[in-house]
KEKE-3310 file (N, C-alpha, C; in steps of 0.2 Angstrom, whole numbers, plus 5000, padded with zeros to 4 digits):
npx = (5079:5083:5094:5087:5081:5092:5098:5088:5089:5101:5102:5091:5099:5110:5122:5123:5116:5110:5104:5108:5101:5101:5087:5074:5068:5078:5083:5087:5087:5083:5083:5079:5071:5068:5059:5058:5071:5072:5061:5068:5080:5073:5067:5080:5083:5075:5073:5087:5084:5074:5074:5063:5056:5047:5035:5033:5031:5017:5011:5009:5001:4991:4985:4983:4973:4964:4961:4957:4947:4938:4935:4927:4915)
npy = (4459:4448:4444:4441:4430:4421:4419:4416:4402:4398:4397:4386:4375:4372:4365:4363:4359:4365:4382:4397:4412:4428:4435:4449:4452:4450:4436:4416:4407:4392:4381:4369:4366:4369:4380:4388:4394:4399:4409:4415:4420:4429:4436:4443:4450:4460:4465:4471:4482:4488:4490:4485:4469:4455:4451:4464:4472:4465:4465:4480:4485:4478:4483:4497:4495:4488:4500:4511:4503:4504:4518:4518:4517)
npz = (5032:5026:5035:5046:5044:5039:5054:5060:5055:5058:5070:5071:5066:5077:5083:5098:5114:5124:5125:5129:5132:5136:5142:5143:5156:5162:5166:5163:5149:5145:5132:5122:5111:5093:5090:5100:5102:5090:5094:5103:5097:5089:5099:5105:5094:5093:5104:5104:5094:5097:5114:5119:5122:5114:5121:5129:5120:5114:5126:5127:5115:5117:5129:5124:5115:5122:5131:5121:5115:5128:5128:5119:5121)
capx = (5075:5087:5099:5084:5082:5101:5100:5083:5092:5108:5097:5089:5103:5114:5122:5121:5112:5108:5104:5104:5099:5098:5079:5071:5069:5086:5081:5092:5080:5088:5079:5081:5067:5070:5055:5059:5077:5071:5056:5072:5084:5071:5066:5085:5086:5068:5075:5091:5082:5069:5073:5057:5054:5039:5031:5031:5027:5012:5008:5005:4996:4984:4983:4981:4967:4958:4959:4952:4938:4932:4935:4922:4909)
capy = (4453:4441:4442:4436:4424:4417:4422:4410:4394:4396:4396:4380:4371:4372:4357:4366:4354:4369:4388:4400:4417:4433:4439:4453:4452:4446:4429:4413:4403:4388:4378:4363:4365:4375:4383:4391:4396:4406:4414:4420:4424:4436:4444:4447:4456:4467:4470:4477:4486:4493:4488:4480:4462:4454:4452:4468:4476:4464:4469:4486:4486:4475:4488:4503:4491:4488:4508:4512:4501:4507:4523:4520:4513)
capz = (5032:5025:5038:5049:5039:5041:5061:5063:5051:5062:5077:5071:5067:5079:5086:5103:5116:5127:5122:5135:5132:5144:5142:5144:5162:5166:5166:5158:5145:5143:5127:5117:5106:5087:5090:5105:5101:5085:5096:5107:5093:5086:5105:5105:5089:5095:5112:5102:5089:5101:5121:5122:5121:5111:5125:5131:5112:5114:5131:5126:5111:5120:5133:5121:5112:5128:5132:5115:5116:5133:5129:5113:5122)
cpx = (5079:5093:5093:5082:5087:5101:5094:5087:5098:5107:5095:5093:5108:5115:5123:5115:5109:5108:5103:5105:5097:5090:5079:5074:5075:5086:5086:5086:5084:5080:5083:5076:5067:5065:5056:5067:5074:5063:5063:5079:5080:5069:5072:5086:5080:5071:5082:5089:5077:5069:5067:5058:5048:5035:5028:5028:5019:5007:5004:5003:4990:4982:4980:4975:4963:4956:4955:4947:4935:4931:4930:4917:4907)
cpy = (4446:4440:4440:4432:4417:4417:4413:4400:4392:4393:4387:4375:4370:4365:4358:4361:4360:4377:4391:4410:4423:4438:4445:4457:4452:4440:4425:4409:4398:4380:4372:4363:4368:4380:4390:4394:4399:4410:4419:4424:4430:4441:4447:4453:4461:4470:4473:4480:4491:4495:4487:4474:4462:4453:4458:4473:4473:4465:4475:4485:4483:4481:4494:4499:4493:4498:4513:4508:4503:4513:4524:4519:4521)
cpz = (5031:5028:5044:5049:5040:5049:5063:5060:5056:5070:5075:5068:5069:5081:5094:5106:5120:5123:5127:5131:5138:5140:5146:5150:5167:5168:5164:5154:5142:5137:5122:5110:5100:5087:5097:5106:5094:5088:5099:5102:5091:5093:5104:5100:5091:5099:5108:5099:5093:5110:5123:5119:5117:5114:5128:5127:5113:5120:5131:5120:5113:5124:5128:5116:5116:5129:5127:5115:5120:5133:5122:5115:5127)
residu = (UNK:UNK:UNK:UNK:UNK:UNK:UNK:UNK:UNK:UNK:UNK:UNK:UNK:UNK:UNK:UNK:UNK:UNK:UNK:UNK:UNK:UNK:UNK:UNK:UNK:UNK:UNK:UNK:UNK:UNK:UNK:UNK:UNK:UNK:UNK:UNK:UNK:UNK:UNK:UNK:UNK:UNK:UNK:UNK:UNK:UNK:UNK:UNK:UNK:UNK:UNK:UNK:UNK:UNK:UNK:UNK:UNK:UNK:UNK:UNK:UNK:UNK:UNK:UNK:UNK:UNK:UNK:UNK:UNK:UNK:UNK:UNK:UNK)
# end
């Protein structure tokens, strides 16, 4: 957690005008905003800890949501 911590501050004070990242998808995500550079510093560290992204962790639990409510009704 507290090397999260230090990963996200490093992240939001870069003097970096551009941030590019390789996403998920194989994409580049090029951002200015701190907010948007510590969403992509921590997808980074999910997609290494897990090789999913945050979006795809949130995709499927949505989906496994959804299939358990229909499946209770």
């Amino acid at each position: 957690m507290k090397n999260l911590i230090l990963i996200i501050v490093a992240l939001m004070l870069t003097s970096c005008s551009e941030l590019m990242i390789i996403g998920g998808v194989g994409g580049a995500v090029v951002s200015q905003s701190p907010a948007a550079k510590a969403y992509n510093g921590i997808d980074v560290i999910t997609i290494g800890q897990t090789e999913k992204s945050i979006k795809q962790h949130a995709y499927e639990r949505i989906k496994n949501e959804t299939q358990k409510f229909k499946s209770d009704e």
